[in-house]
KEKOLTI-179860 format. One record per residue (C-alpha): x, y, z. Coordinates in nm, 4 decimals, padded with zeros to 6 digits, m for minus. Layout:
N
> X,Y,Z
...
REM end
This chain:
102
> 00.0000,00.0000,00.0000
> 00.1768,00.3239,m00.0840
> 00.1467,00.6377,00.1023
> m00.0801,00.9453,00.0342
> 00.1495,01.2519,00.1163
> m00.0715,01.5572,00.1772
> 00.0138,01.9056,00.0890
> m00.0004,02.1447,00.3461
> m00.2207,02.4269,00.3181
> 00.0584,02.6874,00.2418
> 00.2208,02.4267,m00.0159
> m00.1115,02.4004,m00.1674
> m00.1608,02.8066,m00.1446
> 00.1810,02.8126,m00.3630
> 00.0940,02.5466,m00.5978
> m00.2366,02.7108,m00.6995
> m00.0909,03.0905,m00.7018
> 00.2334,02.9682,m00.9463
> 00.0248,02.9752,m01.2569
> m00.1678,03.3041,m01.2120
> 00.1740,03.4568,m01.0960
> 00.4340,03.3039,m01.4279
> 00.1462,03.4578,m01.5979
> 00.1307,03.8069,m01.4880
> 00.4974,03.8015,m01.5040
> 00.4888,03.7266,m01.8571
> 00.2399,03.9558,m01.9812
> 00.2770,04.2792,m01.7661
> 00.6518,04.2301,m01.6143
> 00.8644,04.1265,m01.8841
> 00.7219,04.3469,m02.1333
> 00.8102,04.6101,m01.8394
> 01.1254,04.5365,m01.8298
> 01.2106,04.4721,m02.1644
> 01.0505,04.8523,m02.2201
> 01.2945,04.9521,m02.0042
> 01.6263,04.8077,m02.1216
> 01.5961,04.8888,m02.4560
> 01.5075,05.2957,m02.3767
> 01.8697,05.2413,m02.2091
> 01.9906,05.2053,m02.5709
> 02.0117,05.3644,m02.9157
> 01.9312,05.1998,m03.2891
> 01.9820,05.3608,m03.5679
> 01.6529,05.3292,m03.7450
> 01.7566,05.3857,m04.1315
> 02.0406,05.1036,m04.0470
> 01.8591,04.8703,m03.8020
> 02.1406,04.5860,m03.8797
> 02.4015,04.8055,m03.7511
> 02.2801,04.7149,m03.4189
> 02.1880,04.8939,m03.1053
> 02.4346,05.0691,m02.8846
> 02.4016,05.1248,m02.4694
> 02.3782,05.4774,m02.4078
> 02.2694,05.4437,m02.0459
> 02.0747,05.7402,m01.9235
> 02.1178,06.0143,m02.2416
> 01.7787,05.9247,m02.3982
> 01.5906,06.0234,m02.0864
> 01.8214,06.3449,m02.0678
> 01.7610,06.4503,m02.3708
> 01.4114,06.3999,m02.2984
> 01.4137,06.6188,m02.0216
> 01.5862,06.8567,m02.2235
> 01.3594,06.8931,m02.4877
> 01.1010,07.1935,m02.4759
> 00.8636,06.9691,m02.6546
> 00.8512,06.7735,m02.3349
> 00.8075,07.0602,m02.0889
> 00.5754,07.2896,m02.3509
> 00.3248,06.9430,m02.3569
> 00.0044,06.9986,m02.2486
> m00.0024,06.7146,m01.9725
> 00.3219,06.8317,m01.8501
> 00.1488,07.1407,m01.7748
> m00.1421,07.0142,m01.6759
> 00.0903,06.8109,m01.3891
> 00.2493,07.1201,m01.3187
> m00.0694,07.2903,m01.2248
> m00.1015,07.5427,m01.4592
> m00.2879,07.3952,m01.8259
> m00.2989,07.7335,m01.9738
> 00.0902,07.8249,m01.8761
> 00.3467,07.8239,m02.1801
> 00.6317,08.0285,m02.2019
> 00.7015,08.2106,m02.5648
> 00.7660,08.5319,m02.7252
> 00.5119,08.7518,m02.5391
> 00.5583,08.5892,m02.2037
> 00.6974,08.9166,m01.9888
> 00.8788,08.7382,m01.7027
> 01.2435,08.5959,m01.8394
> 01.4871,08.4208,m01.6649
> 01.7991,08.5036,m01.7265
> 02.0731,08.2590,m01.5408
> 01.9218,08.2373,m01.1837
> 01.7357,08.5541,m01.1517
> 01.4566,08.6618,m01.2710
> 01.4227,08.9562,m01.4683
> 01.0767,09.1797,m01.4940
> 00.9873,09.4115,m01.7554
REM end
């Protein structure tokens, strides 16, 4: 006669949960992370065999850098200010760290 081993109730907890959780890993983590590790690099798009090269942190910097980015309407609208944009007939300036009035 051979032996019925039970599963406890946390092994049985785990052996239930492992499907449910290799799946969200696969649909919503690794697509995450994937995302991620390929905005840490650069491809040349009219010569995609060339390959892609690691440049780190200088796509989100020159992101940030961009006046696109800050001028976007949900960046304002985060900011707190949706009708704020800074152009030729804004009268405040800053000029280095100061502020300069008209």
């Amino acid at each position: 006669m051979t032996k019925r081993r039970d599963l406890s109730e946390r092994a049985l907890g785990a052996l239930l949960l492992a499907p449910a959780a290799a799946l969200l890993l696969i649909i919503v983590v690794y697509p995450i992370a994937t995302l991620f590790w390929n905005s840490l690099h650069s491809v040349d798009n009219a010569n995609p065999a060339a390959g892609e090269t690691f440049v780190a942190l200088a796509n989100y910097a020159r992101a940030f850098d961009d006046e696109r980015f800050w001028h976007s309407a949900p960046m304002r609208e985060a900011l707190g200010d949706p009708e704020f944009t800074v152009d030729d007939g804004t009268l405040v300036v800053a000029e280095v760290f100061r502020v300069v009035e008209d």
